[in-house]
N, C-alpha and C positions, 0 to 999 in steps of 0.2 A: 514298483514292479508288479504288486500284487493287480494296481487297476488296469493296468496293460491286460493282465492273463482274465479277467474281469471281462476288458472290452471286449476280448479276444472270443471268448464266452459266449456273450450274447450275439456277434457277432454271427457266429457257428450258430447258435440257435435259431434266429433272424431267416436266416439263409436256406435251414431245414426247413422251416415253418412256412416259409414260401413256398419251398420246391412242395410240399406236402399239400400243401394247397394249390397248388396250380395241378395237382396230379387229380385230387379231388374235381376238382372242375371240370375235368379232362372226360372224368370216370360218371359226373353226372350226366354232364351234354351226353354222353353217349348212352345212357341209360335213356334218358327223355327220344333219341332216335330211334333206337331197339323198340319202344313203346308206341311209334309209330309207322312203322315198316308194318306194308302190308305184307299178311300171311303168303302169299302166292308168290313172293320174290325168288325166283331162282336163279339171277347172277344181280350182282351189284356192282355198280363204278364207282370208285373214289377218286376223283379226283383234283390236282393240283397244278396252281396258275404256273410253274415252271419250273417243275422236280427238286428246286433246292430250298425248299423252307423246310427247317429245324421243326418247327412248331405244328405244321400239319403234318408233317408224318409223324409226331409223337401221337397226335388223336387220329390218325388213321389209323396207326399201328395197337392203341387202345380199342379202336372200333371193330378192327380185325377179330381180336381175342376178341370180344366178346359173340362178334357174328357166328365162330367157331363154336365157342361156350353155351348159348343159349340158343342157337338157330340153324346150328350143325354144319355152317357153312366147312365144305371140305378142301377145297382146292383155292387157291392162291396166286391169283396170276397177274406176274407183274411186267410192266412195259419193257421187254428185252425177249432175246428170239427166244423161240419156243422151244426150242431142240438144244440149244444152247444153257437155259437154264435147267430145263429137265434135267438133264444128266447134270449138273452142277449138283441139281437137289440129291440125284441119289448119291455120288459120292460126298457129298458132305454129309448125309444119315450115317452113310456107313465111318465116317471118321471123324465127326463133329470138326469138321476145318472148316470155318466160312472162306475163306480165300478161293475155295471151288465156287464158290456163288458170286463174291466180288471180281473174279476174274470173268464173268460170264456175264456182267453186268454192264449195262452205260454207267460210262465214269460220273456222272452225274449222281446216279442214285444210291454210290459208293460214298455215304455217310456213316457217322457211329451210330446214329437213330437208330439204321435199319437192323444192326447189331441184337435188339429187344427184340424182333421180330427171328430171327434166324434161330434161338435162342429157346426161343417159346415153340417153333416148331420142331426144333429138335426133341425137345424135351416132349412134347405130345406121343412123336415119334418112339420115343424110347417106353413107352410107357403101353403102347400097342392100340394108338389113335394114330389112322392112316391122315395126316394133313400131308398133302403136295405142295412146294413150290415149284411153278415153273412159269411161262414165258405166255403171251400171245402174236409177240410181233415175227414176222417174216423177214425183215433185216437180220443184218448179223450186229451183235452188242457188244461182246465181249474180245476176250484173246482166245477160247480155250474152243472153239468151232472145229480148226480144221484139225487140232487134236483128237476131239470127240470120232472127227468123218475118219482117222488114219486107224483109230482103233474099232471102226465098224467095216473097212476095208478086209481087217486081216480075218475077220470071216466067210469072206467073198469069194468065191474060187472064178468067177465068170469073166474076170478082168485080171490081164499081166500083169507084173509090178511095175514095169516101164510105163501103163498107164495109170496104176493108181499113183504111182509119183508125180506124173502130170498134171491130176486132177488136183492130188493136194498141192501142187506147186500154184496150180493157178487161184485155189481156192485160197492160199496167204495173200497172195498180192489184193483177192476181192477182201477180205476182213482186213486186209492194213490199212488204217488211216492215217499212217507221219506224211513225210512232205513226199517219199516215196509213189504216193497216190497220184501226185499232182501231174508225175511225168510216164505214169501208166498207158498202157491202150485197152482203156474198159472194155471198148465195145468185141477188142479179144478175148481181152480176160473174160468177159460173160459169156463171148461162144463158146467158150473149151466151157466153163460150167456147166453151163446149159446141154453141150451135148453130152459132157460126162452124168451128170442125173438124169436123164434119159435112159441111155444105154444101163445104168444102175438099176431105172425103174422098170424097164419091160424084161426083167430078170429075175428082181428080187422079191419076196414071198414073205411078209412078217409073220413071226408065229410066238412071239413073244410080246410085253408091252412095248417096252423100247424101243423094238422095231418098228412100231406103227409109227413113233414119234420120228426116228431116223427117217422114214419113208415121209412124212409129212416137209419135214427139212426140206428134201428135194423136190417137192412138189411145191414147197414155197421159191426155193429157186426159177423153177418153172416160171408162177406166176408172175413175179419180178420182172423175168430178166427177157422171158421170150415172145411177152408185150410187143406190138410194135406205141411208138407213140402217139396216142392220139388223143381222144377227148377226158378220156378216164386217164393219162396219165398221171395225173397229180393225185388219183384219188388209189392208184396199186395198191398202194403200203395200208390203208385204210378198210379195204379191201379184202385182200389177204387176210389180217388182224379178224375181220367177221368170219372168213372160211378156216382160221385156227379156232375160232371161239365154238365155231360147228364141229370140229375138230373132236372137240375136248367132249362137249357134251354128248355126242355118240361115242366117244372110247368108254367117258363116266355117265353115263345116264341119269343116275340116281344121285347123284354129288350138286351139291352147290359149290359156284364160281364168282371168289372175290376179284376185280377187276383196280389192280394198282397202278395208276400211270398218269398223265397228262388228261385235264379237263381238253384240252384239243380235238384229242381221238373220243374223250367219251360222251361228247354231248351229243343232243338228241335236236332234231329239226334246225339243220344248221342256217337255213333259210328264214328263219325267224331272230338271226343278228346282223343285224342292219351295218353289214362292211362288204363291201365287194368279195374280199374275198371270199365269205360264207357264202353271197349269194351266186355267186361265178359257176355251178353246178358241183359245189363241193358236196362229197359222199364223206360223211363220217361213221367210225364205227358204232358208235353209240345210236345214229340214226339207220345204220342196217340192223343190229340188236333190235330196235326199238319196232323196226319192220316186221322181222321173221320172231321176235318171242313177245310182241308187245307188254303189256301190262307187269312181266315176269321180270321185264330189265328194269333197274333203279338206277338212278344216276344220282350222285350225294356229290356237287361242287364246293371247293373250301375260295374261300376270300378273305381280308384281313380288314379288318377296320382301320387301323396302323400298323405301325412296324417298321423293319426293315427288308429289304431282297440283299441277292448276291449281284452283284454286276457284274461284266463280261471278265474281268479279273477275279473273278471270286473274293470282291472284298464287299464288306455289309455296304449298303447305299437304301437312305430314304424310302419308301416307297412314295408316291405324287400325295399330292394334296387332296382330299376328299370332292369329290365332285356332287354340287350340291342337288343332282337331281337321281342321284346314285340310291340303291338303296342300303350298301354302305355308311350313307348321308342319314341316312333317318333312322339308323340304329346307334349313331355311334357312341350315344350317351349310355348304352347298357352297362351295366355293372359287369358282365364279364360274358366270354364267348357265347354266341347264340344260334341254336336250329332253330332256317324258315322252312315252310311248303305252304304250298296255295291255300291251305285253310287258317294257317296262322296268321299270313300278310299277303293277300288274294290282289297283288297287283296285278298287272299286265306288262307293259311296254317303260322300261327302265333301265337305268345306266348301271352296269356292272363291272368290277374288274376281277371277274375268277380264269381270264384267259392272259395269264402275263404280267398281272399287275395292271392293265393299260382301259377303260374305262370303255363300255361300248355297249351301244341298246340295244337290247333284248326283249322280245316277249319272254318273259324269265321261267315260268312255269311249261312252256313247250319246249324249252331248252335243256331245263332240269328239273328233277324231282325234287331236290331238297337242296338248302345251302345254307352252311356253317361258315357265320363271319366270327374269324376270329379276333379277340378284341387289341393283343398286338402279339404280330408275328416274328420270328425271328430266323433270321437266312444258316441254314444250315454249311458246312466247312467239307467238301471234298475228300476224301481219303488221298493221300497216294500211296499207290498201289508202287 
């Protein structure tokens, strides 16, 4: 009995002594970035080959504090609407409930991970350190949208109730996505939108923050939806995404903007990865950043040396076999996670998988500023909400 409680023992200890050391590693690589980040960065992107690894958002979320802690970073902005998680952020300060946040979130980034990060900004908060989370996307993410638009209505005198009933009536059917969606009439349901944030906008007067932010909501509807189709349509949401990121920095002037979301949106010179689609006249946000504030926007890509992802059932699966002209390939012997940029490993034209898992050449350095292959990743687990 006693070697059982023995094995049991070490076991436990084993186990610590790992997680202990994986935290360490975690806390170095990010030291070694912080010590290369130039002084002049005033928003940063992080990001990730497809929102569900475990393992990068524990060192994002590491890299985060420290951006906060040592380089003042203040605002927090992660890939979900912008209006949407705003107000998420202030009612979870005022009741420390993340379920305000997870409801306002893509079910996707509804991990335990992110749990650390909510946690740490409450706790600044409470302490009388203004950190923000909120949104940059112009999509709707969550469930709690047309809740937030019903209680900015009941300030409104300029519209009946028979029409703000309408609007949020129409505005459920735009945020539902069950099967409900499938037998919709979008292109109604976006007229009444559309003319309802209108008639909102040539009325209403913000004089508070939040109102800028509610106001911004409807003018992302705007943008959206009152498009007609043409050559930038594929590139709206992208689009948008840079006119919230102007957004923020003329509401906060003086704040710095962490950028949480998909390497998708945040990369820089999309024309410089050799797939039709990039080169098809795709507009990414990280290459409109990289227009209007050049030098000031950092783009930090995660990759995996190994591992595993989540597959379309959310169960762990493999990631592919290293490709051997990858620069994944030529790091993969490292003793453990590694930061590159151009001065460390001054390639040019190489195979990458930080969009997906899926392997694809790059001019790498006009793509991105900096990339952390981690040495094995592992798929993160879904909340249900």
């Amino acid at each position: 009995m006693n070697h059982i409680k023995v094995y049991i023992s070490l076991f436990l200890i084993t186990l610590l002594s790992n997680s202990t050391n994986a935290q360490n590693n975690i806390s170095e690589l990010n030291d070694v970035i912080l010590s290369k980040l130039p002084e002049n960065i005033n928003i940063i992107g992080l990001g990730d080959p497809t929102h569900q690894e475990s393992t990068i958002t524990k060192y994002r979320i590491d890299l985060i504090k420290k951006l906060v802690e040592d380089k003042k970073f203040e605002i927090i902005a992660i890939e979900g609407n912008i209006y949407e998680l705003y107000k998420a952020h202030q009612k979870f300060i005022q009741s420390n409930d993340i379920s305000y946040l997870e409801n306002a979130m893509y079910s996707q980034l509804n991990i335990a991970e992110m749990e650390e990060l909510y946690r740490y900004v409450y706790e600044k908060n409470q302490k009388g350190n203004t950190i923000l989370i909120t949104g940059f996307d112009p999509a709707f993410s969550g469930y709690s949208f047309t809740q937030n638009i019903k209680e900015e209505l009941e300030n409104i005198d300029f519209l009946g109730e028979k029409e703000k009933q309408d609007f949020l009536n129409e505005l459920k059917k735009a945020t539902t996505s069950n099967l409900k969606a499938l037998f919709r009439n979008n292109k109604k349901v976006r007229s009444k939108i559309v003319h309802y944030s209108k008639l909102i906008l040539s009325e209403f007067k913000p004089e508070k923050e939040s109102d800028y932010f509610f106001e911004q909501a409807l003018r992302n509807i705007l943008f959206l939806y009152s498009n007609e189709q043409n050559d930038n349509s594929g590139n709206l949401r992208d689009m948008a995404m840079s006119n919230n990121i102007s957004f923020l920095t003329k509401l906060y002037p003086n704040q710095k903007i962490i950028l949480f979301a998909s390497s998708t949106h945040l990369l820089k010179n999309p024309t410089e990865i050799n797939s039709n689609f990039f080169q098809n006249n795709r507009k990414t946000l990280g290459d409109l950043l990289n227009q209007s504030y050049n030098d000031e926007y950092y783009f930090i890509a995660y990759s995996g040396i190994s591992g595993e992802k989540s597959n379309m059932f959310n169960k762990p699966k493999e990631i592919i076999e290293l490709d051997e002209n990858s620069i994944e390939y030529k790091y993969k012997d490292v003793a453990s996670s590694i930061f590159l940029n151009k001065s460390i490993s001054p390639e040019k034209n190489i195979y990458c998988r930080f969009l997906g898992h899926s392997f694809l050449e790059i001019n790498i350095w006009k793509v991105m500023d900096g990339l952390i292959l981690i040495k094995n990743i592992e798929p993160a687990k879904i909340k249900k909400l």
